[in-house]
Backbone as a chain_set.jsonl record, in Angstrom:
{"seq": "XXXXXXXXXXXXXXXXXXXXXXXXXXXXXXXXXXXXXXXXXXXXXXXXXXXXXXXXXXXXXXXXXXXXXXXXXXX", "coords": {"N": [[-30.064, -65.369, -65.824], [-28.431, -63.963, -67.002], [-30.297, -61.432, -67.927], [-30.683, -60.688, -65.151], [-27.949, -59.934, -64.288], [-27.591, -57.409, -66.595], [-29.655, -55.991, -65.682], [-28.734, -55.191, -63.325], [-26.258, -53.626, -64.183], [-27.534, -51.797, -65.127], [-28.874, -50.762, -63.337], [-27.094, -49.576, -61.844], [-25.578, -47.963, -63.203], [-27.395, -46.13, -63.559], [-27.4, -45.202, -60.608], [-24.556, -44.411, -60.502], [-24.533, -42.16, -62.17], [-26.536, -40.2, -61.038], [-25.435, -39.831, -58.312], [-23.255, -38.587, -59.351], [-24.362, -36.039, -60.839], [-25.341, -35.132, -58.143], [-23.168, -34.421, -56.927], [-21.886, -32.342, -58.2], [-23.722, -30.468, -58.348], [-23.379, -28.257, -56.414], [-20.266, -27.813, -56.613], [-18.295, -25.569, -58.293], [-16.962, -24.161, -61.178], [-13.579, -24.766, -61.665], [-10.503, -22.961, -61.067], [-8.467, -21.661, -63.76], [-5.797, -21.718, -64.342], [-2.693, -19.584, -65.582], [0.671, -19.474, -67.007], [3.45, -17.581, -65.797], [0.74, -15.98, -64.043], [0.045, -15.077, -60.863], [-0.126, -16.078, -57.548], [-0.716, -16.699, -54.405], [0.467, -18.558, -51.51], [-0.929, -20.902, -49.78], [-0.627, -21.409, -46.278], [-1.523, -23.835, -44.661], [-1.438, -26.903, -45.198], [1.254, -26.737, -44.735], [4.57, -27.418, -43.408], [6.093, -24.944, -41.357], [8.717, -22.808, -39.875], [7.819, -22.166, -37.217], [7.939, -21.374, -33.728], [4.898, -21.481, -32.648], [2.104, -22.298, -33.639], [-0.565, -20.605, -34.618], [0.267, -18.347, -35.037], [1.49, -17.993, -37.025], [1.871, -16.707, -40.343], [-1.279, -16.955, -42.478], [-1.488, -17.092, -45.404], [1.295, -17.039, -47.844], [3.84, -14.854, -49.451], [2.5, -13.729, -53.006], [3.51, -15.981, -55.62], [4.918, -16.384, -58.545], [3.722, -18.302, -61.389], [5.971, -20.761, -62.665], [5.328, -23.301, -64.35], [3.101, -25.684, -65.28], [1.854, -28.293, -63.992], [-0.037, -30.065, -63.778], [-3.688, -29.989, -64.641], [-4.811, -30.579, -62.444], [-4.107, -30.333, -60.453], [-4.368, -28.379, -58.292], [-5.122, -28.644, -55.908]], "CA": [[-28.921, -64.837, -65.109], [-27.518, -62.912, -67.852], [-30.498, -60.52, -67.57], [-30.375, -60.142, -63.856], [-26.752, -58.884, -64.725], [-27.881, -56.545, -67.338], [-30.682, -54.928, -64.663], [-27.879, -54.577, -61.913], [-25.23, -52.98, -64.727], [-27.903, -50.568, -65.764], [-28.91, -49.545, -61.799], [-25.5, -48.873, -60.829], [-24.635, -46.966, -63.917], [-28.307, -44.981, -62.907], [-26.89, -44.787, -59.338], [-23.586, -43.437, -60.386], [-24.817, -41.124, -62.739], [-27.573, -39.304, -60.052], [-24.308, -39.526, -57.707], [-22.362, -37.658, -60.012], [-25.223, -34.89, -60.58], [-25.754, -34.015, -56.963], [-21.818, -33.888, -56.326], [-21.358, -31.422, -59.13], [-24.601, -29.602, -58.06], [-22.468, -27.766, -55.459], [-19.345, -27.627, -57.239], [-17.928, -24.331, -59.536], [-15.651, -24.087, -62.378], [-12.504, -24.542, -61.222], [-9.791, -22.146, -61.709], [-7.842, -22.115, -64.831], [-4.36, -21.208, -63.959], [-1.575, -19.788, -66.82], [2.133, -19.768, -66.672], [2.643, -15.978, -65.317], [-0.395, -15.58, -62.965], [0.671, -14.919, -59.412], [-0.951, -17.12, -56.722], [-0.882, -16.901, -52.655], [0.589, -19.965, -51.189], [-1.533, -21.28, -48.473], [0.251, -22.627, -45.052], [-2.29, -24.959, -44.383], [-0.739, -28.298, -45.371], [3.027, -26.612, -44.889], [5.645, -27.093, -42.276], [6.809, -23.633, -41.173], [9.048, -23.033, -38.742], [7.614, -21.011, -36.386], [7.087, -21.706, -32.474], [3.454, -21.496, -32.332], [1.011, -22.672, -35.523], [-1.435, -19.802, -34.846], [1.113, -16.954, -35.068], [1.931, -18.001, -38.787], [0.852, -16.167, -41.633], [-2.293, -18.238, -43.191], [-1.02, -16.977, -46.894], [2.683, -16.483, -48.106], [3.56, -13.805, -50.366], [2.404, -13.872, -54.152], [4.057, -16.632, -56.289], [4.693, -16.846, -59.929], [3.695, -19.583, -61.565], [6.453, -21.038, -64.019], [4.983, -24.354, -64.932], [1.88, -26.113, -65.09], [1.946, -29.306, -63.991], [-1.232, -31.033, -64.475], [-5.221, -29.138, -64.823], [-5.8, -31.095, -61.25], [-2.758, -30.253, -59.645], [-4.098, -27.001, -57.806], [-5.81, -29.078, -54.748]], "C": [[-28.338, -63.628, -65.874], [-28.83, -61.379, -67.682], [-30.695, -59.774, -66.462], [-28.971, -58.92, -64.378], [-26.683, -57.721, -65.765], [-28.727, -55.54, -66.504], [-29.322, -54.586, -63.811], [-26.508, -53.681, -62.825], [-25.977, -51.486, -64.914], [-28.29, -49.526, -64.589], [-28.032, -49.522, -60.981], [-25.194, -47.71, -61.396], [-25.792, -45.923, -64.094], [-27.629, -44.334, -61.914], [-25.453, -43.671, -59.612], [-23.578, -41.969, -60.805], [-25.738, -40.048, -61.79], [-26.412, -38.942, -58.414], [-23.771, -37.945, -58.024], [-23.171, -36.016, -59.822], [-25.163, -34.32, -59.855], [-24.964, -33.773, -56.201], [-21.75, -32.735, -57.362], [-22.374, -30.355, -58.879], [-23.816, -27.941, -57.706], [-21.441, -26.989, -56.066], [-19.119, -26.046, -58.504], [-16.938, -25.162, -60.432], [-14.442, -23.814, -61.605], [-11.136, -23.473, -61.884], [-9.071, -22.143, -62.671], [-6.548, -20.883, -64.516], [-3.321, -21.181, -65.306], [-0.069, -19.518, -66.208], [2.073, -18.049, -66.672], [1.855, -15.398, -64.149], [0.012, -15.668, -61.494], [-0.431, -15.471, -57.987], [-0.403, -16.45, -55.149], [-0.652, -18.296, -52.587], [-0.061, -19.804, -49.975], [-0.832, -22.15, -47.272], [-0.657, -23.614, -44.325], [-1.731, -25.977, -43.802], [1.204, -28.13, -45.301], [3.341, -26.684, -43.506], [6.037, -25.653, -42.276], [7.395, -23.739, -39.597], [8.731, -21.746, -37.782], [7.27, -21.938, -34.965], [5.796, -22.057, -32.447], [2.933, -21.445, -33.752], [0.264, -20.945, -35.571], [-0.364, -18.183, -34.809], [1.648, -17.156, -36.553], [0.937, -17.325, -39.571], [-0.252, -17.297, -41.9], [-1.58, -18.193, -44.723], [0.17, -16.497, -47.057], [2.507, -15.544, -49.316], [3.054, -14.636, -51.818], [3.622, -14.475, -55.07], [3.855, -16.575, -57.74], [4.365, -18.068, -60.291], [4.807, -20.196, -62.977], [6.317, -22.07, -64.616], [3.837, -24.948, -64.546], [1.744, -27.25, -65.323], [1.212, -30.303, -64.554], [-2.759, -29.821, -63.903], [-5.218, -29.684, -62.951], [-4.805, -31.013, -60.296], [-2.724, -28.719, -58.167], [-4.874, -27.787, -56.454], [-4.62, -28.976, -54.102]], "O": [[-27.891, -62.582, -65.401], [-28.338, -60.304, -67.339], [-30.86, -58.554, -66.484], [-28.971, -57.725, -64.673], [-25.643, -57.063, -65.758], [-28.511, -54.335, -66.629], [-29.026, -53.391, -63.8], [-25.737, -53.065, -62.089], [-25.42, -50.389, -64.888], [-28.213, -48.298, -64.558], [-28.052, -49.466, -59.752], [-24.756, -46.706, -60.834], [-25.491, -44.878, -64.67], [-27.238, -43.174, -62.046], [-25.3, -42.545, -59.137], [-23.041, -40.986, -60.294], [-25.436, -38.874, -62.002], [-26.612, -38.009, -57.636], [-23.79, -36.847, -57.468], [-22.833, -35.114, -59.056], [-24.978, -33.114, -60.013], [-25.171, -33.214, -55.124], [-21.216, -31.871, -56.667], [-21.987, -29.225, -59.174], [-23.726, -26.924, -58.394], [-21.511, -25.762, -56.134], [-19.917, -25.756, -59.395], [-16.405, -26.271, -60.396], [-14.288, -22.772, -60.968], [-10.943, -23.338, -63.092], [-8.65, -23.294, -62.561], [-6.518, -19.653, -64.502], [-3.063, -22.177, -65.982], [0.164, -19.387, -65.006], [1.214, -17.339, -67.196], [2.268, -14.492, -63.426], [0.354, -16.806, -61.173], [-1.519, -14.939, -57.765], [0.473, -15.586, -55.184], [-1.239, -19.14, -53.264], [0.107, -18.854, -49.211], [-0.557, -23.347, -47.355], [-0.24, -24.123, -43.285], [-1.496, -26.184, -42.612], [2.088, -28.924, -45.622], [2.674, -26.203, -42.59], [6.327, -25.191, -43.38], [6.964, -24.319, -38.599], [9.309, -20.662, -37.704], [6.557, -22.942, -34.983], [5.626, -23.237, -32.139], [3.271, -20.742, -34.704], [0.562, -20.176, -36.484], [-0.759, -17.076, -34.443], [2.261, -16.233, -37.087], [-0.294, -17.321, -39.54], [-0.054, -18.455, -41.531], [-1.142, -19.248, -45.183], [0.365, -15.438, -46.462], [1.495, -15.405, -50.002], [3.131, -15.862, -51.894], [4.596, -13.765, -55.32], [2.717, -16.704, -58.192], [4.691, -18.994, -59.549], [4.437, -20.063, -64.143], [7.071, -22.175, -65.583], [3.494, -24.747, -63.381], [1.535, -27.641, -66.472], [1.506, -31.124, -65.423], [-2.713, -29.046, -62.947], [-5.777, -28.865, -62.221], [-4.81, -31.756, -59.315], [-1.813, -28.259, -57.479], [-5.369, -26.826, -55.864], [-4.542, -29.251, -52.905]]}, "num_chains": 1, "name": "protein.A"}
């Protein structure tokens, strides 16, 4: 029993690992943002008040950035 459970620990932690690989394949370097650097806010995910969605800007003006919350915080 115990080495059943040793085979199924080691082809998961195969599986996850060949996971991982061919998600990151794809994937870039994500941006590295400093305190300073001036960003575009995206209206995507924002309420705006406008009548009609498709008559909104897509990008608001250029934002400073004065704090940096967390590395994973830019999604």
């Amino acid at each position: 029993m115990k080495t059943v459970h040793e085979e199924a620990q080691v082809a998961l932690s195969k599986s996850h690992n060949d996971m991982m690989c061919y998600a990151d394949f794809h994937r870039g370097e994500a941006l590295k943002y400093k305190v300073g650097n001036k960003i575009w806010l995206s209206t995507k995910n924002l309420d705006v008040d406008r009548p009609l969605r498709k008559l909104t800007e897509r990008q608001l003006r250029p934002y400073e950035i004065i704090k940096i919350i967390s590395v994973r915080a830019t999604t």
